[in-house]
N, C-alpha and C positions, 0 to 999 in steps of 0.2 A: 824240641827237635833242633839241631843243631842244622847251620849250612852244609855240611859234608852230608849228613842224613838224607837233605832237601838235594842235593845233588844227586847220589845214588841212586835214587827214590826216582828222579825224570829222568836219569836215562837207562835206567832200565825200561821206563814208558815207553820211551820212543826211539833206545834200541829194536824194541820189539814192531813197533809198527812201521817203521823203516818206509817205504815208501807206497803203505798203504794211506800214510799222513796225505800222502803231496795226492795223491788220486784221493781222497776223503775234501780237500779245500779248494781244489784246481778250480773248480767255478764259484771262487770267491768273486762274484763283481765289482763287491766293495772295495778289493784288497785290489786290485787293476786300477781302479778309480783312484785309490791312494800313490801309487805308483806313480799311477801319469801326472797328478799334483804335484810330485816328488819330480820326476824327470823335467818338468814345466821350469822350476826353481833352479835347477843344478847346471854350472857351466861347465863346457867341455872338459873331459880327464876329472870331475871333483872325485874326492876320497870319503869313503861312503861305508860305513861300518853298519854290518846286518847283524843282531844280537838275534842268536836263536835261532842260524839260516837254515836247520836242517838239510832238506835233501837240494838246496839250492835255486828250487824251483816255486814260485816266480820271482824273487826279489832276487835276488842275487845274480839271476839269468837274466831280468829285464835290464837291471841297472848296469851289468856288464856289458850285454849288448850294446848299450850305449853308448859305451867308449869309455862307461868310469872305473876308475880304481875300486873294487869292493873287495874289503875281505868280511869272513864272515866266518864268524863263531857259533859253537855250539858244544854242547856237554856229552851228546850222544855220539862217539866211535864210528856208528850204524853209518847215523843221520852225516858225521862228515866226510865218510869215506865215500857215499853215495853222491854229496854237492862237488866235491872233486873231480869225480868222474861225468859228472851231467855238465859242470859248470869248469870246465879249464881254466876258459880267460879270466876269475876270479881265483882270490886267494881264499882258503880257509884252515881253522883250527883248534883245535880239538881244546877247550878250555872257556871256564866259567866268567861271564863277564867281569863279574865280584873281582877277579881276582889279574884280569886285563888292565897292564900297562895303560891310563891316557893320558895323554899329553893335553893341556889344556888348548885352545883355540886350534887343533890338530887334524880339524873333520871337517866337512862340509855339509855331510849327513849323517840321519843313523836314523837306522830301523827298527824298530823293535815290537813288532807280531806276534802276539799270542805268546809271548817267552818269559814273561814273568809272574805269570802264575799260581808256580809252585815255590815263591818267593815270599815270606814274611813280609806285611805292609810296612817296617822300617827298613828293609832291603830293597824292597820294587821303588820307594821312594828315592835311598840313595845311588842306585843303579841311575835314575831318573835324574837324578843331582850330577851325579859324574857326567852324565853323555852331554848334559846343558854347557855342563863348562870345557868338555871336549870343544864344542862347534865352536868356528869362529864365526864372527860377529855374521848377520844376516844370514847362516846355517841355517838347518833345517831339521827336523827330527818327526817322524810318522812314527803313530803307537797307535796300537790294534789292541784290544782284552774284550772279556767279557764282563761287564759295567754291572757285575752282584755284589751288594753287602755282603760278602761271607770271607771267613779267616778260620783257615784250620779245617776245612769243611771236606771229608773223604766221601768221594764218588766213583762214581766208573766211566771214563773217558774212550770210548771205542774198543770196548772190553778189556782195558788197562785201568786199575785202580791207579787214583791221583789223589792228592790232597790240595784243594784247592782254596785259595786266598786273591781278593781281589777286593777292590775298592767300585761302592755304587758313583754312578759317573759324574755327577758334581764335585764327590769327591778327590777325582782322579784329576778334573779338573785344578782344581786346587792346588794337590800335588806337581802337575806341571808348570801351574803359572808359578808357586811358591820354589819352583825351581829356576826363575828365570826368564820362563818362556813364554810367549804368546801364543795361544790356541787362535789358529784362522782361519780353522774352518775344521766340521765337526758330521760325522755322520754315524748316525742309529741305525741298524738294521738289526732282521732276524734270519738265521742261517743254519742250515740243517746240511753237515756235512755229508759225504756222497759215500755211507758206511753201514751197514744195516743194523749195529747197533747203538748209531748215533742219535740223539734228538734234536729240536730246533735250539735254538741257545740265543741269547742277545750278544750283538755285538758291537762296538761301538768303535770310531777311528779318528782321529786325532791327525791333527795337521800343525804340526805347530814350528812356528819361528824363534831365533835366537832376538833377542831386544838388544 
């Protein structure tokens, strides 16, 4: 399956579930905890790229609220015409990380929740590789997945078939430090989104530094 396939393929996902998504995670505790970590780190106005912002709510709302620069991408039409409207005082745009301009030392943060996925593990890696040499030096980068061995693996996602690829979490560890970065801190949870055809799912969160 090509990139354009794997493209198609999620946003038709979450064209469809639009902002059944954002009321499905709203009581992420974990993903609030990773935030305030994240706002803890970042000085006034920093420049803060949210991969995968969907309907903009909480990452792209909390970090603008806070007076920073965020814009925030995403592949789904739905998901960014929805973070526009929720989230003003941020920028966003309709467009695949893969294929986003960065500039090297050009960020101070980046986000990346649950958005890579539906990504082959030599793509979530070099997405993973770009965003390290985005940051400048003492940046910051939070990443959210679910920490299964599987690649290529088709399920049903909140009654949206997916195809889902992910690395078990040592490994993913791996992938970040072999990109750069320092993990400083790490949290495991289990989390059953607020959707009645969801189940509990592992999820894990990443805190990590530019070296």
């Amino acid at each position: 399956m090509t990139s354009e396939d794997d493209r198609q393929r999620a946003a038709r996902v979450f064209d469809a579930l639009g902002p059944v998504y954002e009321k499905a995670f709203a009581h992420s505790e974990a993903h609030h905890r990773s935030l305030e970590w994240l706002l803890g780190r970042l000085a006034p106005r920093s420049s803060v790229l949210d991969v995968g912002s969907g309907t903009g709510r909480p990452t792209a709302a909390t970090l603008a609220g806070a007076g920073h620069d965020v814009l925030g991408v995403d592949i789904s039409p739905v998901m960014v015409d929805l973070a526009a409207r929720q989230v003003p005082e941020a920028a966003f745009r309709c467009v695949d990380v893969r294929e986003l301009p960065l500039e090297e030392g050009s960020l101070h943060a980046a986000c990346v929740y649950f958005s890579l996925l539906q990504m082959e593990r030599a793509q979530q890696a070099e997405v993973i590789g770009r965003l390290a040499r985005a940051l400048r030096p003492g940046g910051s980068l939070v990443l959210a997945t679910v920490p299964l061995d599987v690649e290529g693996v088709d399920a049903v996602f909140m009654g949206q078939p997916v195809r889902v690829t992910s690395f078990a979490g040592p490994d993913l560890v791996d992938v970040v430090t072999g990109a750069g970065l320092t993990v400083l801190a790490e949290e495991n949870v289990l989390f059953t989104p607020d959707h009645p055809e969801a189940v509990p799912e592992p999820q894990v969160f990443l805190q990590c530094g530019r070296k």
